[in-house]
C-alpha positions as CSV (number, residue, x, y, z in Angstrom):
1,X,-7.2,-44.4,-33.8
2,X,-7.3,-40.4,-33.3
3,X,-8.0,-39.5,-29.7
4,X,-11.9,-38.6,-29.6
5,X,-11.5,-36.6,-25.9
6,X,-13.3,-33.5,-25.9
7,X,-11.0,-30.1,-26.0
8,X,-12.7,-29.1,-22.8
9,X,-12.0,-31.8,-20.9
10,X,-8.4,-30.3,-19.4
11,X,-10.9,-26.6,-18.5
12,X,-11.1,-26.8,-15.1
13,X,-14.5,-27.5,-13.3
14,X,-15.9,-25.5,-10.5
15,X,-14.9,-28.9,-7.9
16,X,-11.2,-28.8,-9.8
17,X,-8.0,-27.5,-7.7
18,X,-7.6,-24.9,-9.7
19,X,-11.2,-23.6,-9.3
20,X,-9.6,-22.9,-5.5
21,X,-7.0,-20.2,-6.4
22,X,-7.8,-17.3,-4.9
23,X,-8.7,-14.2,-7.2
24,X,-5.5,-11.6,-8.1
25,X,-4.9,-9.0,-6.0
26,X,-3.2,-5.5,-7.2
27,X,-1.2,-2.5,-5.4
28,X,-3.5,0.4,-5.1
29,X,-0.6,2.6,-5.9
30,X,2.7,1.3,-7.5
31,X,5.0,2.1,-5.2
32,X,3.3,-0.8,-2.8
33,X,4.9,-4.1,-3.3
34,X,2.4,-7.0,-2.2
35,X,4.6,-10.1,-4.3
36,X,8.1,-9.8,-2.5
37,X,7.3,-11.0,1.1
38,X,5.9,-8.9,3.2
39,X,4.3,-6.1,1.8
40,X,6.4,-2.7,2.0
41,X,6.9,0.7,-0.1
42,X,9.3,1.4,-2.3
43,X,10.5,4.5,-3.9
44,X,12.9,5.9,-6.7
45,X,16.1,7.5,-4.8
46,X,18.4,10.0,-6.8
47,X,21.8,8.1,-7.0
48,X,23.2,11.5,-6.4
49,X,21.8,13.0,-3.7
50,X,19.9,10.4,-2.3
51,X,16.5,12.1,-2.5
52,X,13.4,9.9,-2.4
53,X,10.6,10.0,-4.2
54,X,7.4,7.6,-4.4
55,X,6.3,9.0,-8.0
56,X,7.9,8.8,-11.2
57,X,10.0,11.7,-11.8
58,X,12.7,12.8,-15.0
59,X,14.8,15.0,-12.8
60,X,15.2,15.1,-9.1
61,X,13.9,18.3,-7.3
62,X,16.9,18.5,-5.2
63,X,19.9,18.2,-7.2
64,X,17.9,18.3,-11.1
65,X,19.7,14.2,-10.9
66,X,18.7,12.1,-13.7
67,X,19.5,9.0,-12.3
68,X,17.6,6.6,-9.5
69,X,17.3,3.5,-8.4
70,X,14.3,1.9,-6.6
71,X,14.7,0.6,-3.3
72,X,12.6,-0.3,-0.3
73,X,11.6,1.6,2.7
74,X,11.1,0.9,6.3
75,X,7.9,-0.1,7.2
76,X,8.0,1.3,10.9
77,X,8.2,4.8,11.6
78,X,6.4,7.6,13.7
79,X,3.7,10.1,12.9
80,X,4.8,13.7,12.4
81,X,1.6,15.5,11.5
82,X,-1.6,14.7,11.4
83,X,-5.2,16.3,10.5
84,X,-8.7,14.3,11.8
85,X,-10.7,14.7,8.7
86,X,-14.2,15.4,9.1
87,X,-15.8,16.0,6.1
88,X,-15.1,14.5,2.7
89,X,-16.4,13.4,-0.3
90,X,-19.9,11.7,-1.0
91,X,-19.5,8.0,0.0
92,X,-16.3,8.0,1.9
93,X,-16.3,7.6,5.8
94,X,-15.7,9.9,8.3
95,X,-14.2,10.9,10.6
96,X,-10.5,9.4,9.5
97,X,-7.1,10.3,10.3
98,X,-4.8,11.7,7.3
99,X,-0.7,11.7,8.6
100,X,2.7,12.2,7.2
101,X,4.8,9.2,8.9
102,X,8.4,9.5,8.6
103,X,10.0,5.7,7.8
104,X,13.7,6.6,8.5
105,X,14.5,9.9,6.5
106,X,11.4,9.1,4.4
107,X,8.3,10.6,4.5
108,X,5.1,8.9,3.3
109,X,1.8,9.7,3.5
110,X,-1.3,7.8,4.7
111,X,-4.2,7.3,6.6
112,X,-3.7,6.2,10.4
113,X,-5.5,2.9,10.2
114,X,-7.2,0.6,13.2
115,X,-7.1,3.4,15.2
116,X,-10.2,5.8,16.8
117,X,-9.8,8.8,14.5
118,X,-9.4,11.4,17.6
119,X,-6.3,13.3,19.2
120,X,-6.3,11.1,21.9
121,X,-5.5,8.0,20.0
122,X,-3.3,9.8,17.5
123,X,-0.4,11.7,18.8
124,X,2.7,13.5,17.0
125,X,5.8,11.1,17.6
126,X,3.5,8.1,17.8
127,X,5.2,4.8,16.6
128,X,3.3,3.2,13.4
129,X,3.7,0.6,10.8
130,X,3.1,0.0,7.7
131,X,-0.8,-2.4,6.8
132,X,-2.7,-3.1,4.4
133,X,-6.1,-3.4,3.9
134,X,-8.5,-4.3,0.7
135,X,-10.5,-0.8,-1.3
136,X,-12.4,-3.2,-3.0
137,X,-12.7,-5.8,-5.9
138,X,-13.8,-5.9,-9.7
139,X,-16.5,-7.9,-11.0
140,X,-13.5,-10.1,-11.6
141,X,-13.0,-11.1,-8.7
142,X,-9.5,-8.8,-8.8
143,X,-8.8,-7.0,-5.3
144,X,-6.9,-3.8,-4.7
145,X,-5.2,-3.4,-1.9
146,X,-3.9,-0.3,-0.6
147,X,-1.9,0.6,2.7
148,X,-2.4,2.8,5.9
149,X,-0.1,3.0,9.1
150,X,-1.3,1.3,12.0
151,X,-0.3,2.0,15.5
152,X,2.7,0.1,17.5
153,X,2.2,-1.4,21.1
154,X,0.3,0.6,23.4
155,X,-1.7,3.3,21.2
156,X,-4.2,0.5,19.8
């Protein structure tokens, strides 16, 4: 006798395991790496001159290289400039804390994150690392995550 189950009876229901996976979440930016234990940058170095870059690029600025390889960058570093911004776009908070954080001859860009936006909590030379924290998710249920630099030890 033919089996008379119903094709839906192997779609999960709302009380099945696999109702209780959490949503997908996404990199905000590519060069973020959230799957490959603990999340960290990455960027594209120039096998020449050893030049990093977190975009895409066809040549390298420095030496006009075509060549690169990806490979991961430190997620601790310090701040080496800074600006408090104040005003910004409809809809986004303010005041926040833009800085250029320099991760071992890299330099990345990011908001200082968990941290009062003023000059008394954020200081040139001040030791940061690398978090994350969510923009935001779809109607999907899909979250994007993007990443900030946080402050080290005594600053918080």
């Amino acid at each position: 006798m033919a089996d008379t189950a119903s094709p839906h009876a192997t779609i999960p229901s709302a009380t099945s395991p696999l109702a209780t996976i959490p949503p997908a979440t996404i990199p905000f930016v590519d060069y973020l790496v959230l799957d490959d234990g603990e999340p960290h940058l990455v960027a594209n170095e120039c096998t020449s001159c050893r030049a990093r870059f977190f975009d895409r690029r066809n040549a390298c600025a420095g030496c006009f290289g075509t060549e690169f390889r990806r490979v991961s960058v430190a997620t601790q570093g310090v701040v080496r400039a800074f600006t408090i911004v104040a005003f910004a776009a409809p809809g986004v908070a303010v005041p926040y804390t833009a800085g250029l954080v320099e991760l071992d001859g890299t330099s990345a860009r990011g908001n200082i994150i968990n941290c009062p936006a003023d000059p008394e909590h954020v200081t040139l030379g001040m030791r940061v690392r690398l978090a994350t924290y969510s923009m935001g998710a779809d109607e999907a249920g899909t979250e994007a995550i993007n990443f900030g630099f946080e402050p080290i030890g005594e600053q918080q």
